[in-house]
C-alpha positions as CSV (number, residue, x, y, z in Angstrom):
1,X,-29.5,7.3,23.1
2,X,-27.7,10.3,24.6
3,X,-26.4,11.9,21.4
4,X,-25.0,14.8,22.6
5,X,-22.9,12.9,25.2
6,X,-21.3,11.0,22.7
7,X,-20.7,13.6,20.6
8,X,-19.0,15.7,23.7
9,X,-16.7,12.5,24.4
10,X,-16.2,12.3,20.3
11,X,-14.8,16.0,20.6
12,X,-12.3,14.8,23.3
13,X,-10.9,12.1,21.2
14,X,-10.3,14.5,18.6
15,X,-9.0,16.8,20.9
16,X,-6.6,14.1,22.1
17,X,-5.7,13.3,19.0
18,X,-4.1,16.6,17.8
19,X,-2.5,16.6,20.8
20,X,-0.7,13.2,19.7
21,X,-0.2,14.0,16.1
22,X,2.3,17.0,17.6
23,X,5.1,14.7,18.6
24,X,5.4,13.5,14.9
25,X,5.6,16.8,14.3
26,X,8.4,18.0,17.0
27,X,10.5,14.6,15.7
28,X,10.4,15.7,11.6
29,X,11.4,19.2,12.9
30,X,13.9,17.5,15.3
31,X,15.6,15.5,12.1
32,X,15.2,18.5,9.7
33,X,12.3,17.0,7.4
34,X,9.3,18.7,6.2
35,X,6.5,15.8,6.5
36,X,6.4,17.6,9.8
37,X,3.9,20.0,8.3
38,X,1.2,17.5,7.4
39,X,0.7,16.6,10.5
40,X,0.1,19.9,12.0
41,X,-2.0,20.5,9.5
42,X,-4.0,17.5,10.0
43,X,-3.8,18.5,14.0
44,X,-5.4,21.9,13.6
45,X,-8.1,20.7,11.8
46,X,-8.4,18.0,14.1
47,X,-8.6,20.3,17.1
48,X,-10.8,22.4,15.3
49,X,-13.9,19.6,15.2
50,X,-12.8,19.1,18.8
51,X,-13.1,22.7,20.0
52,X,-16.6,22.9,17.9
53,X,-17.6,19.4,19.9
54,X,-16.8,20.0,23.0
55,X,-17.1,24.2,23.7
56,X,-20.3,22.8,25.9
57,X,-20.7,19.9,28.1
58,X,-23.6,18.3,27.6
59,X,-26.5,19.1,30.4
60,X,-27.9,15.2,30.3
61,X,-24.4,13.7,30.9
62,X,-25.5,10.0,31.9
63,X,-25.0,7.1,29.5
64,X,-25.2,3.3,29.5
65,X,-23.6,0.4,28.2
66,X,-25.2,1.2,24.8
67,X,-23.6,4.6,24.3
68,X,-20.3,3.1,26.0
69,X,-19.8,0.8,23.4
70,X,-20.8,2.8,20.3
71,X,-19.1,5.8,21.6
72,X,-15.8,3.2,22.1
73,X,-16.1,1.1,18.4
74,X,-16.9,5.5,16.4
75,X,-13.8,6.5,18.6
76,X,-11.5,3.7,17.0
77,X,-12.9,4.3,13.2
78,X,-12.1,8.6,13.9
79,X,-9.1,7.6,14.9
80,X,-8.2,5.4,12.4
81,X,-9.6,7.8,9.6
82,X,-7.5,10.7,11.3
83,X,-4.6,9.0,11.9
84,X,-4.5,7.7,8.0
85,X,-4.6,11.4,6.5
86,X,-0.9,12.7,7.1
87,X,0.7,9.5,5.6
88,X,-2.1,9.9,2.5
89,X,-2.0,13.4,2.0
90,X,2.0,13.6,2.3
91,X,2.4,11.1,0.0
92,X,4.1,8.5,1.9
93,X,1.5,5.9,1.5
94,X,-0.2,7.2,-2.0
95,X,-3.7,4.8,-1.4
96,X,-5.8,5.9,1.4
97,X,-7.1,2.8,1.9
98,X,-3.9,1.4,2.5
99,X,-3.3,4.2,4.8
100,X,-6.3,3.1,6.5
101,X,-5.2,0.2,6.9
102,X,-1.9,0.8,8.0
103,X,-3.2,3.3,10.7
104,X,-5.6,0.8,11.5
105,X,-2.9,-1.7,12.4
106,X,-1.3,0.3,14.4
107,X,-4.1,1.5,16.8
108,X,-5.3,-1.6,16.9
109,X,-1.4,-3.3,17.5
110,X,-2.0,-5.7,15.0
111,X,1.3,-5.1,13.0
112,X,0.1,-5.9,9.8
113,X,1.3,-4.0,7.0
114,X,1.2,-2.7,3.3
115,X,4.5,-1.5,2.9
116,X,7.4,-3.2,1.2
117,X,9.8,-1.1,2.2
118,X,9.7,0.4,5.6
119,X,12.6,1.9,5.6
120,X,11.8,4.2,3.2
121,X,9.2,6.0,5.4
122,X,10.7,9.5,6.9
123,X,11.2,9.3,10.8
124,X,8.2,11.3,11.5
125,X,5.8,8.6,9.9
126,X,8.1,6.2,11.3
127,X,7.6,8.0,14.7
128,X,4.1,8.0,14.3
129,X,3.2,4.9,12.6
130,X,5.1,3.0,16.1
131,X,3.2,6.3,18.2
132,X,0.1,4.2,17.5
133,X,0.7,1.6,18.8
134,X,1.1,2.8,22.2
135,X,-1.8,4.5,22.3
136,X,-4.0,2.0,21.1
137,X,-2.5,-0.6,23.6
138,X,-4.0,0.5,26.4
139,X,-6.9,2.5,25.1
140,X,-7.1,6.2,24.1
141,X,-10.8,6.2,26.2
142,X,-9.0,4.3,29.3
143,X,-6.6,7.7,28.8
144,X,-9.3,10.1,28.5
145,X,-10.7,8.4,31.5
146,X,-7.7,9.3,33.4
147,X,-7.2,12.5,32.2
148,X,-10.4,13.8,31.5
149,X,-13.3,14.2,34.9
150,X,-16.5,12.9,33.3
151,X,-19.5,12.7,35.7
152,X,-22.7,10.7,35.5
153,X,-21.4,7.4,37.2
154,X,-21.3,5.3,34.0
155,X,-17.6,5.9,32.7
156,X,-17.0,2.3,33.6
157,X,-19.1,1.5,30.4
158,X,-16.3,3.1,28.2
159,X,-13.3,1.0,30.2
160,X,-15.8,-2.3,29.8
161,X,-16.3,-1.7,26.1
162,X,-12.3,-1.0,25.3
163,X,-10.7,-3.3,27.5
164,X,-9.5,-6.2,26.3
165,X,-11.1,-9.9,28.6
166,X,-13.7,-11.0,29.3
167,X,-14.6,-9.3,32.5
168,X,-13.1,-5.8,33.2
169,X,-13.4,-4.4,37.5
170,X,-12.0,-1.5,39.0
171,X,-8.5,-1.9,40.7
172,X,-9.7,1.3,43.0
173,X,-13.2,2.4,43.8
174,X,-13.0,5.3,41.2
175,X,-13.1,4.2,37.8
176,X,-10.5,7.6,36.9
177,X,-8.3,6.5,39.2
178,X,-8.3,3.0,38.0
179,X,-7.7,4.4,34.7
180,X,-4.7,6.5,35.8
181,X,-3.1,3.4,38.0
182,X,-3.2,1.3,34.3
183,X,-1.3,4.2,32.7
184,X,1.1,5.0,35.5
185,X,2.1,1.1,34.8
186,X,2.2,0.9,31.6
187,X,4.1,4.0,30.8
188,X,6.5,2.7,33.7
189,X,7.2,-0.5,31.9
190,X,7.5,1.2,28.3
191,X,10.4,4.1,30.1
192,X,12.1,1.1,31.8
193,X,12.5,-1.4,28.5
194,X,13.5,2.0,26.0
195,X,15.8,2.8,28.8
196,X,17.4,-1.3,28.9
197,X,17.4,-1.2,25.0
198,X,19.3,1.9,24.9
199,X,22.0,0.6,27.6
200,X,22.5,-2.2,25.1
201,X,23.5,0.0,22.3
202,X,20.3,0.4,20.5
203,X,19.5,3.9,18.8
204,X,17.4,6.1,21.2
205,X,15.1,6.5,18.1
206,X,15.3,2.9,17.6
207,X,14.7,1.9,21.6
208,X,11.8,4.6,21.5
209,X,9.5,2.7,18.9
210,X,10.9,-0.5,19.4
211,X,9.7,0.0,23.0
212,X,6.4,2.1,21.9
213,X,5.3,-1.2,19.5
214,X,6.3,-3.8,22.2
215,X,4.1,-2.0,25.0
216,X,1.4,-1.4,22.7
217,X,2.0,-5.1,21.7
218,X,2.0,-4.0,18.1
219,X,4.8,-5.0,16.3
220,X,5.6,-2.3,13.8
221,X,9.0,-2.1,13.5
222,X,11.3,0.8,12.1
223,X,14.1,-2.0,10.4
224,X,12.5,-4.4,7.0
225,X,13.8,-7.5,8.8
226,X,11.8,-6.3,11.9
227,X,14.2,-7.2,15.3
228,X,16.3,-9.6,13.2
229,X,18.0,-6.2,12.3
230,X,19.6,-5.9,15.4
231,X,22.0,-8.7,15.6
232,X,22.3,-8.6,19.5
233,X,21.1,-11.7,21.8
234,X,20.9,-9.1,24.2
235,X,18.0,-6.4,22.5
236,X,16.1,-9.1,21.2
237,X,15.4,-11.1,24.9
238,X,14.9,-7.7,26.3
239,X,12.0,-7.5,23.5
240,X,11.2,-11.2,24.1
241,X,11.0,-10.6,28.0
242,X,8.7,-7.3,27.8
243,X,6.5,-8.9,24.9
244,X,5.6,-11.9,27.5
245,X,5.2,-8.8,30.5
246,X,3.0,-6.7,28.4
247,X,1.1,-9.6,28.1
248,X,0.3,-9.9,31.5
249,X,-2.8,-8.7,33.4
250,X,-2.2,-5.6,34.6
251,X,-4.0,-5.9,37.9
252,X,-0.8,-9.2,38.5
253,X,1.2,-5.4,38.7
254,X,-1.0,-3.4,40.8
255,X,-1.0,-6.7,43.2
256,X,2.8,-6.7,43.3
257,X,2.7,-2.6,43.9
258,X,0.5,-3.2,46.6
259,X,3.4,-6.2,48.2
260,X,1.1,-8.5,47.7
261,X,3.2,-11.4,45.9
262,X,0.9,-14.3,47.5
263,X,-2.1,-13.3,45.2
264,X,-0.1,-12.1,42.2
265,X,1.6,-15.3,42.0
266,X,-1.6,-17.4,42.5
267,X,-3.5,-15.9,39.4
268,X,-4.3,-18.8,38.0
269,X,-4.5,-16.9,34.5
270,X,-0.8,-16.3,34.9
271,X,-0.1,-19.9,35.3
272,X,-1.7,-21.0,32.1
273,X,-0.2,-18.2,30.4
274,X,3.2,-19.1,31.8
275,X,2.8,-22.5,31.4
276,X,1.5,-22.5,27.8
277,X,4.7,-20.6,26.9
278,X,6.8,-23.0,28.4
279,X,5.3,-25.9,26.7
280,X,5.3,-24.5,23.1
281,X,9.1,-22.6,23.5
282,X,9.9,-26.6,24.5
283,X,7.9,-28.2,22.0
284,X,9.2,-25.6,19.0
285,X,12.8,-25.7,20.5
286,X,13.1,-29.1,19.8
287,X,11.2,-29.5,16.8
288,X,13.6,-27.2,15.1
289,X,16.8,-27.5,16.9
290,X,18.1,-30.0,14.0
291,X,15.9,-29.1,11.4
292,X,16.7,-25.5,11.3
293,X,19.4,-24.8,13.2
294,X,21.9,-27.5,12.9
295,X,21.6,-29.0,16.7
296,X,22.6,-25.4,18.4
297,X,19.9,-25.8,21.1
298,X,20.8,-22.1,22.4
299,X,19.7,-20.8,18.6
300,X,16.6,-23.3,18.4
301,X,16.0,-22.0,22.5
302,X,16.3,-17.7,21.7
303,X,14.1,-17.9,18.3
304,X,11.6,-20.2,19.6
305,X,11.0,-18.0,22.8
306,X,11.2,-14.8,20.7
307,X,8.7,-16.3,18.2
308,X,6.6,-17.8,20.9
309,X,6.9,-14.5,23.1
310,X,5.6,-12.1,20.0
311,X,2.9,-14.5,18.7
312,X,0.9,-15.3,21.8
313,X,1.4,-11.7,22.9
314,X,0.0,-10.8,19.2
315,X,3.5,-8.2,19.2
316,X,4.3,-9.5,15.7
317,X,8.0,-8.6,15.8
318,X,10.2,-11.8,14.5
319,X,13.8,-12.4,14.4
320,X,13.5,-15.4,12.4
321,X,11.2,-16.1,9.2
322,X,9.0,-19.1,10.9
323,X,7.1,-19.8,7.9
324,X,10.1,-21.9,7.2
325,X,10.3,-24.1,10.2
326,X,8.5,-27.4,10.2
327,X,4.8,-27.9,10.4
328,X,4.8,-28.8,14.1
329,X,6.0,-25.7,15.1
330,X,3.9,-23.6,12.6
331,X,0.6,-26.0,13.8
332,X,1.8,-24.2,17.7
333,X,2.1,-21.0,16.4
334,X,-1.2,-20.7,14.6
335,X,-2.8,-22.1,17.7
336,X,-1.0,-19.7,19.6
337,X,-2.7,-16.6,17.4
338,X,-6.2,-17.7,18.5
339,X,-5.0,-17.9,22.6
340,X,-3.4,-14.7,22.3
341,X,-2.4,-12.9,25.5
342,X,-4.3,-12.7,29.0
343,X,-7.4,-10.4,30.0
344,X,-6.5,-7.1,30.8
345,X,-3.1,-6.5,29.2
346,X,-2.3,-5.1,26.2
347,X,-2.3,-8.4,24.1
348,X,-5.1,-9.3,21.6
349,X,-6.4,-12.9,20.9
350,X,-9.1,-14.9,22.6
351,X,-7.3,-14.5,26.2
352,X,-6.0,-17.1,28.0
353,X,-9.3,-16.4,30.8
354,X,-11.3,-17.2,28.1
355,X,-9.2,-20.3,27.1
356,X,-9.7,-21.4,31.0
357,X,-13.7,-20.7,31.1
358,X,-14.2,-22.6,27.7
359,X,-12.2,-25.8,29.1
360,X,-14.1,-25.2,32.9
361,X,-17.2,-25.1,30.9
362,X,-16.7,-28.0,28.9
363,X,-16.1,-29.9,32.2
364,X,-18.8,-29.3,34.1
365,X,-21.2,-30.2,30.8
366,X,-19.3,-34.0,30.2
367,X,-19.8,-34.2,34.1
368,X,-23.4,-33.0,34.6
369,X,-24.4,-35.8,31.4
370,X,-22.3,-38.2,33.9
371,X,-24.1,-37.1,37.3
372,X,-27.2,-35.3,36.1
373,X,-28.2,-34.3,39.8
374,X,-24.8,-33.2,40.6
375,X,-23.9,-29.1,41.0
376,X,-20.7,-28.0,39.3
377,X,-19.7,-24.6,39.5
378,X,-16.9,-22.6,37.3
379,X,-14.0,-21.4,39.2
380,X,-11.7,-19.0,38.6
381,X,-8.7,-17.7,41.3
382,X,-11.1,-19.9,43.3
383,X,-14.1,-17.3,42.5
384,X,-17.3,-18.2,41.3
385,X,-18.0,-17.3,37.9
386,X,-21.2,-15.7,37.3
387,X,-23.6,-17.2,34.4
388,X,-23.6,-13.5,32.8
389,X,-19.2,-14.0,32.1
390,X,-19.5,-17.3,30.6
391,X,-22.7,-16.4,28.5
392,X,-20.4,-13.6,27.1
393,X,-17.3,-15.5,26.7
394,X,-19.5,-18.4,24.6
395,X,-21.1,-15.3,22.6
396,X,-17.8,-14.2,22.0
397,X,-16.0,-17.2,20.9
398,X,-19.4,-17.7,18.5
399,X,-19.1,-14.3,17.0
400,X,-15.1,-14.5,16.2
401,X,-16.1,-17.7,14.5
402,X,-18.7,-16.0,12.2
403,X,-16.1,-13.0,11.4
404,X,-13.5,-15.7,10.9
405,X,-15.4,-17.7,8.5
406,X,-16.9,-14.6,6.8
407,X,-13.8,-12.8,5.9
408,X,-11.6,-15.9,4.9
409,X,-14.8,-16.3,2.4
410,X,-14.3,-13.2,1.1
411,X,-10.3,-12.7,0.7
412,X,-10.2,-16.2,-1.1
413,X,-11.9,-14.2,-4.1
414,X,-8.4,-13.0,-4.6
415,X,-7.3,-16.3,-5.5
416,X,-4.4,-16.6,-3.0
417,X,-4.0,-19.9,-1.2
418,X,-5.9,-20.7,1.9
419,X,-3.1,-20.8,4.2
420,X,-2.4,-17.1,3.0
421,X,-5.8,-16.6,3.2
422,X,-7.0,-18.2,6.6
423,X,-3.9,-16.7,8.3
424,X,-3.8,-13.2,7.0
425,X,-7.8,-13.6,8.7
426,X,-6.6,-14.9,11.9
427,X,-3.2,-12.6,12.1
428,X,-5.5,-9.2,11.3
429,X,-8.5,-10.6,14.0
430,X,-6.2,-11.4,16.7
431,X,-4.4,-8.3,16.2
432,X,-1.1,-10.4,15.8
433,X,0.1,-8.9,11.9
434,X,2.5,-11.8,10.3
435,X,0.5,-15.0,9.3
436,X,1.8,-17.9,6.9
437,X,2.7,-18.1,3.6
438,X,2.7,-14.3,1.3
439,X,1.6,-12.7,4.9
440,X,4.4,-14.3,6.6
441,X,7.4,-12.7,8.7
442,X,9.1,-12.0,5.3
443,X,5.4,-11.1,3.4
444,X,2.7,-8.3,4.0
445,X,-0.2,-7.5,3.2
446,X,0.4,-4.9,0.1
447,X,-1.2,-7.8,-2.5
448,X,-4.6,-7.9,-1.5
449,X,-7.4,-6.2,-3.5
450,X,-9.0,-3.3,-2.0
451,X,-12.1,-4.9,-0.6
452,X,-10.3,-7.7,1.0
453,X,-8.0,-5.0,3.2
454,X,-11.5,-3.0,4.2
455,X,-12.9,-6.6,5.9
456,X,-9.4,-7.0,7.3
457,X,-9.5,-2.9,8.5
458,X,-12.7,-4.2,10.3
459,X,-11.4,-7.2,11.8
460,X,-8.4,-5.8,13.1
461,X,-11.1,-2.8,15.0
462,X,-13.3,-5.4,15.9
463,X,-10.6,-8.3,17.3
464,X,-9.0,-5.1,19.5
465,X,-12.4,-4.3,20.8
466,X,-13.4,-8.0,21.0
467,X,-16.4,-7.7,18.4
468,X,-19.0,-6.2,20.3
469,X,-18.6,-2.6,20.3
470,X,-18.6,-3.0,16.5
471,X,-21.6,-5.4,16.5
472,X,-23.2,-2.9,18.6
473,X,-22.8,0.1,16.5
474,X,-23.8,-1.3,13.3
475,X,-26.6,-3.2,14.5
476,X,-30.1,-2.0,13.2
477,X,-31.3,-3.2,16.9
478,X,-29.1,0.1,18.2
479,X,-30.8,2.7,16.4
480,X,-34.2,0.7,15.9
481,X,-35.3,3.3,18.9
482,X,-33.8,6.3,17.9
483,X,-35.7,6.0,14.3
484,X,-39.1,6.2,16.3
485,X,-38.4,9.1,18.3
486,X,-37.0,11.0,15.4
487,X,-39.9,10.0,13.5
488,X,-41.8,11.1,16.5
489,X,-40.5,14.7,17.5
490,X,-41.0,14.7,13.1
491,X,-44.7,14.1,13.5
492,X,-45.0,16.5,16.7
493,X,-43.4,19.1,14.9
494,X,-46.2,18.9,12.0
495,X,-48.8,18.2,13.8
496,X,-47.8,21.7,15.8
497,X,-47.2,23.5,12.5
498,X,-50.5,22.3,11.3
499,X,-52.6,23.5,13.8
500,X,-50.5,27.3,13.8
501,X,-51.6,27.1,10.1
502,X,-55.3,26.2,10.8
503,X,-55.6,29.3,13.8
């Protein structure tokens, strides 16, 4: 294990984020408030451990996929732990764990939160509570990637283990340039909705984190009734449009850059994921076009593709309380937290890839028991799929089961009921924030006991990392070597003193 590499890379994400925790700080000056000064304290100390951390690059500056993925899951829990402090220690969110937790959500773009009343926040936690978002959607190491020259030919560990699907390539040769490609996108799409929000008449304050939480696929809004605030057709498709492109691959972009519409077009990801939105907007639209909305099939239409949009993108924002509408529609939307958004975008969930490989799989085992001698190979974009991807994508799906049924065991000790309970479990996991029942649209997650929101802190880190990074880094397997060679430079070191003493 190449300690002193991580801890080098650790110092950068410090580094990077004092740099972040200043534009908090030039918004409270900006509005005249003095919450401002928490975070600059917080950033100074930050940037001190980062200056101690990374004063000298390590000589040994190789590392594998072992040191990628713990370095990846201890950079989310700094960050986390960071991020919480100016909202704790300025009083704005008086528990630390909830802080915690509400940090948490936000790098992670889950959207769930604690507070009852968001409103009340000040602009600079407001700023940086949605700031969060952004810079966990596409990954503060895929940033330091792009940003930061790391040699030693391994950085692609660090985009493998913080990308979201279940296979991660290079768009370009160089991994830093790949890196800087995803950025240059995403940043592009974020300027270009803020910039259609605020030609609609939204707030530029309001367009700014509305767009931050929508790229990020977060959710956090600045309003208490989230984008049903904003009483405009208009805002909310632009959200409901860039929920469903964030969702996207990003590579479907760089292919389109590159004038190559043919092969963007033919992803055959991008066709489920279309399709499976057209089929549940349908389905929803007319499940509650007379239940809910009176037979106006252009109201059943807009909040069904909003709601549809946010959930399998796991944004979170609603303009409508679904946990009203009838069980159909719910049964859709729960299913829809599980498929969640495609493999290299900004969405969390299972991915729709993954979704594809599980159903290829499942095929070619009912037709092997039918022709034993016959050879059936997974596709996908008319690729071979190698053993190794859907090895991991089964491991995967097996492990989200475990954390699924471990944590809904351990929030029912708070006595809620299990709807609350399972969906709170699959909202915080899937990195989508509203669930059903208390956690709905119109709920959060204030009520639960202390424990329950540390398991849910945990599965919101571990469902944006897709579980194993944090597996990884807390298994006894990791370290199992490093305990032998401490123990053995320990010995060495005695044995030496030993024999100075006998001379």
């Amino acid at each position: 294990m190449n300690y002193r590499m991580i801890l080098y890379l650790m110092g950068w994400i410090f580094n990077i984020t004092a740099a972040c925790l200043l534009l908090p700080c030039a918004v409270g000056i900006f509005y005249g408030e003095t919450q401002w000064k928490y975070y600059i304290l917080v950033a100074l100390v930050t940037f001190a451990i980062g200056l101690f951390l990374t004063h000298k690059k390590p000589s040994r500056n190789v590392f594998y996929a072992k040191e990628g993925f713990v370095t990846v899951a201890l950079s989310w829990i700094v960050l986390s732990l960071v991020g919480a402090s100016p909202f704790y220690i300025s009083g704005e969110i008086p528990s630390y764990i909830d802080a915690v937790f509400e940090t948490a959500s936000g790098f992670s773009t889950t959207g769930a939160s604690i507070l009852t009343n968001i409103e009340a926040l000040s602009r600079t936690a407001l700023f940086w509570r949605s700031f969060t978002h952004w810079i966990g959607g596409m990954g503060v190491l895929v940033f330091l990637i792009a940003i930061v020259p790391l040699a030693g030919g391994h950085t692609m560990q660090l985009m493998k283990a913080e990308s979201p699907g279940p296979s991660v390539g290079k768009i370009v040769p160089k991994v830093r340039q790949t890196a800087f490609i995803l950025y240059a996108i995403y940043t592009a799409l974020t300027v270009l909705e803020g910039v259609l929000l605020g030609i609609g008449g939204m707030p530029i304050f309001d367009s700014i984190t509305t767009a931050f939480a929508t790229a990020g696929t977060g959710g956090f809004a600045i309003r208490n009734a989230s984008m049903a605030f904003y009483q405009s057709y208009y805002l909310q498709g632009v959200v409901t449009v860039f929920m469903i492109l964030f969702g996207v691959n990003f590579n479907v972009y760089y292919l389109l850059l590159l004038k190559k519409f043919k092969d963007a077009l033919r992803s055959e990801e991008l066709i489920w994921y279309i399709g499976i939105i057209a089929f549940s907007v349908a389905c929803i639209t007319l499940n509650i076009r007379n239940a809910i909305y009176g037979g106006n099939t252009f109201e059943a239409f807009h909040h069904s593709a909003f709601s549809v949009a946010s959930v399998i993108s796991t944004t979170g924002f609603a303009t409508a309380d679904f946990n009203t509408w009838p069980q159909l529609s719910k049964y859709i939307l729960f299913v829809l937290m599980f498929i969640g958004a495609s493999a290299g975008s900004t969405g969390g969930g299972m991915k729709v890839s993954r979704l594809i490989l599980l159903v290829k799989s499942s095929i070619r085992e009912i037709a092997s028991v039918v022709h034993p001698r016959s050879v059936n190979v997974v596709k996908l974009d008319k690729k071979r799929v190698d053993h190794s991807v859907l090895k991991g994508t089964t491991s995967f799906f097996v492990l989200s089961m475990i954390v699924f049924a471990v944590s809904v065991f351990i929030l029912s000790f708070d006595g809620f009921d299990m709807t609350t309970s399972i969906t709170a479990v699959a909202a915080t996991m899937n990195n989508i924030g509203p669930g059903l029942e208390l956690v709905g649209p119109a709920g959060n997650y204030s009520m639960f006991s202390d424990m329950s929101k540390i398991v849910m802190i945990f599965d919101m880190l571990a469902g944006r990392l897709e579980y194993f990074p944090m597996f990884v880094l807390f298994s006894p397997i990791t370290w199992k070597g490093s305990y032998s060679a401490i123990k053995r430079r320990i010995l060495w070191k005695k044995k030496s003193m030993f024999k100075k003493a006998s001379r």
